[in-house]
DOLUM-797006 format. One record per residue: residue number from 1; residue in three letters; x, y, z of N, C-alpha, C in turn. Coordinates in steps of 0.05 Angstrom, whole numbers, plus 32768, in hexadecimal, padded with zeros to 4 digits. Each point is the difference from the previous one (the first is absolute). Example, Ala and Ser with C-alpha at 12.3 -4.5 7.8 and 13.67 -1.06 7.14 Angstrom:
BEGIN
seq|type|nx|ny|nz|cax|cay|caz|cx|cy|cz
1|Ala|8108|7F8E|809C|7FEE|8018|8000|8012|8018|8000;
2|Ser|7FF9|8015|7FF2|8010|8018|8001|7FF1|8016|800E;
END
This chain:
BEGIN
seq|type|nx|ny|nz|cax|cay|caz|cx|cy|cz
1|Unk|7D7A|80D5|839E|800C|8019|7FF8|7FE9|8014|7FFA;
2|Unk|7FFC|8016|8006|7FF1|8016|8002|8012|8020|7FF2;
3|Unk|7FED|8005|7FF5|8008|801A|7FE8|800F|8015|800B;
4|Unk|800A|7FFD|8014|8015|8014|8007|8021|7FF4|8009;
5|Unk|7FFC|7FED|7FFD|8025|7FEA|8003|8008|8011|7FDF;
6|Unk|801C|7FFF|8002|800F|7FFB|7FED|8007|7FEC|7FF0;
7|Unk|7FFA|7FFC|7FE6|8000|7FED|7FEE|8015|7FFE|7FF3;
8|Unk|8016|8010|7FFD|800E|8006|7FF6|8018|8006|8015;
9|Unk|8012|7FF4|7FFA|8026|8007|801F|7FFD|801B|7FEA;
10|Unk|800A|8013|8011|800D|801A|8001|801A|8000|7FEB;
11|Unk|800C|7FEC|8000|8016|7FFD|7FE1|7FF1|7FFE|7FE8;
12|Unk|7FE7|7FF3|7FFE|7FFA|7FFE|7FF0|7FEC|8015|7FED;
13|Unk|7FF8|800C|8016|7FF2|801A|7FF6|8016|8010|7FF3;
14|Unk|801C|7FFF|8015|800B|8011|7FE8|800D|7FEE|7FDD;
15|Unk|8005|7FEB|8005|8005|7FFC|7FE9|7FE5|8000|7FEE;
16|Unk|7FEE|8001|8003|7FEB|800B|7FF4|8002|8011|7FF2;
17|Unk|8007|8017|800D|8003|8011|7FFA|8014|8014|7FED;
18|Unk|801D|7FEF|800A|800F|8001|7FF1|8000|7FFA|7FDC;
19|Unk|7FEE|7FE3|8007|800D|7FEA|7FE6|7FE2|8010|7FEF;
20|Unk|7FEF|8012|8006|7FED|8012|7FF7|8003|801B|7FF3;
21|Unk|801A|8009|8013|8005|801B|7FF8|7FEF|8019|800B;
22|Unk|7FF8|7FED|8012|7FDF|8014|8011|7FE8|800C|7FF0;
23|Unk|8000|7FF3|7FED|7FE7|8001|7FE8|7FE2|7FF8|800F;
24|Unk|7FEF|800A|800B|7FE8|7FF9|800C|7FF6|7FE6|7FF4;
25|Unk|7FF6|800A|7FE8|7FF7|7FE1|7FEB|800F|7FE7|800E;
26|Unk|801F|8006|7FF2|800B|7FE3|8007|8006|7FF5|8016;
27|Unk|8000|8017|800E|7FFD|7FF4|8024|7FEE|7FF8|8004;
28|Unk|7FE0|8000|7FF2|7FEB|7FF8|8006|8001|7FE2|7FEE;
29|Unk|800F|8003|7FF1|8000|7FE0|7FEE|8010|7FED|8005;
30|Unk|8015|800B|800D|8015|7FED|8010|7FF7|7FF9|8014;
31|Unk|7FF6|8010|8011|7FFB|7FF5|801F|7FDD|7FE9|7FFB;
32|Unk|7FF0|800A|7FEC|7FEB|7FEF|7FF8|800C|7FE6|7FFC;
33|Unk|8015|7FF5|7FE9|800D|7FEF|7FFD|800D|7FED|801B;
34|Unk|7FFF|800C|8005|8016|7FF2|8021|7FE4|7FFB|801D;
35|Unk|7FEE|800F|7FF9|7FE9|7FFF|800B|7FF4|7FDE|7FEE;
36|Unk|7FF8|8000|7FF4|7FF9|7FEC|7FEE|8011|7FE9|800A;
37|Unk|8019|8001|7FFA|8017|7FE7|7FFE|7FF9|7FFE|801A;
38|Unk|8007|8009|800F|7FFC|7FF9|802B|7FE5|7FF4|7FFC;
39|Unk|7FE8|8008|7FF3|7FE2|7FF9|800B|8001|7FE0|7FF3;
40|Unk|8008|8000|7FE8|8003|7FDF|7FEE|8017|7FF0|8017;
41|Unk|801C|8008|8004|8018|7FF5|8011|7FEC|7FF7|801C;
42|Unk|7FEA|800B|800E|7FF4|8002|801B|8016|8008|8011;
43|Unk|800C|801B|7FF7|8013|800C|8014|7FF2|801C|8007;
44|Unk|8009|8002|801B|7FE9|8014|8009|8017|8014|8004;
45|Unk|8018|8000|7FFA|8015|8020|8001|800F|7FF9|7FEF;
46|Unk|8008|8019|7FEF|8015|8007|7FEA|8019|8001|8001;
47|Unk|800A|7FF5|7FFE|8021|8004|800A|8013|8000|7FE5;
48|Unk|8019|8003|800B|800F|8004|7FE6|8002|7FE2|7FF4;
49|Unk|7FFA|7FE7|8009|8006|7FEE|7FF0|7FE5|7FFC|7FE4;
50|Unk|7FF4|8004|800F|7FE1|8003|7FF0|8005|8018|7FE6;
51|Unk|800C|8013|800F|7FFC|8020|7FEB|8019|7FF2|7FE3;
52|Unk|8013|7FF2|8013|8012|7FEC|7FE8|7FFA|7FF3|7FF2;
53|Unk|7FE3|7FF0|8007|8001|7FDE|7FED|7FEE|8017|7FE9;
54|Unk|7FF0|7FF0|7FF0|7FF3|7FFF|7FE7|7FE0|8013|8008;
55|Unk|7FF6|7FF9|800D|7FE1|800F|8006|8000|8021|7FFF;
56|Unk|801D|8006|800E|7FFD|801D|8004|8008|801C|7FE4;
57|Unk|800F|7FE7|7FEE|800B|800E|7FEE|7FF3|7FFE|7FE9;
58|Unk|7FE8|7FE9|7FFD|7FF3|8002|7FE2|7FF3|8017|7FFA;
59|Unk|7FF6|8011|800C|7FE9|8017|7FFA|8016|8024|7FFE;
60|Unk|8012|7FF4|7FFE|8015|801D|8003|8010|7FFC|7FE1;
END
């Protein structure tokens, strides 16, 4: 995987965004969080089951 793939499905950016309120910060603390949980999980894309379990929601 190389720094220009999508890490993140396109649903999930928006529920990002949503479950944020479009707050910069917490978009940057949520998506950190879910960045983290995938890198520990060794999942290399974000999806909504991931943005569901536990990793993506502790830092929000």
């Amino acid at each position: 995987m190389n720094g220009y793939e999508d890490v993140f499905d396109a649903e999930v950016k928006g529920l990002i965004h949503d479950f944020t309120g479009g707050i910069p910060r917490q978009i940057n603390n949520l998506a950190t969080a879910c960045l983290l949980g995938a890198a520990a999980s060794g999942v290399l894309r974000i999806d909504t089951a991931l943005f569901h379990s536990g990793p993506c929601r502790t830092s929000s």
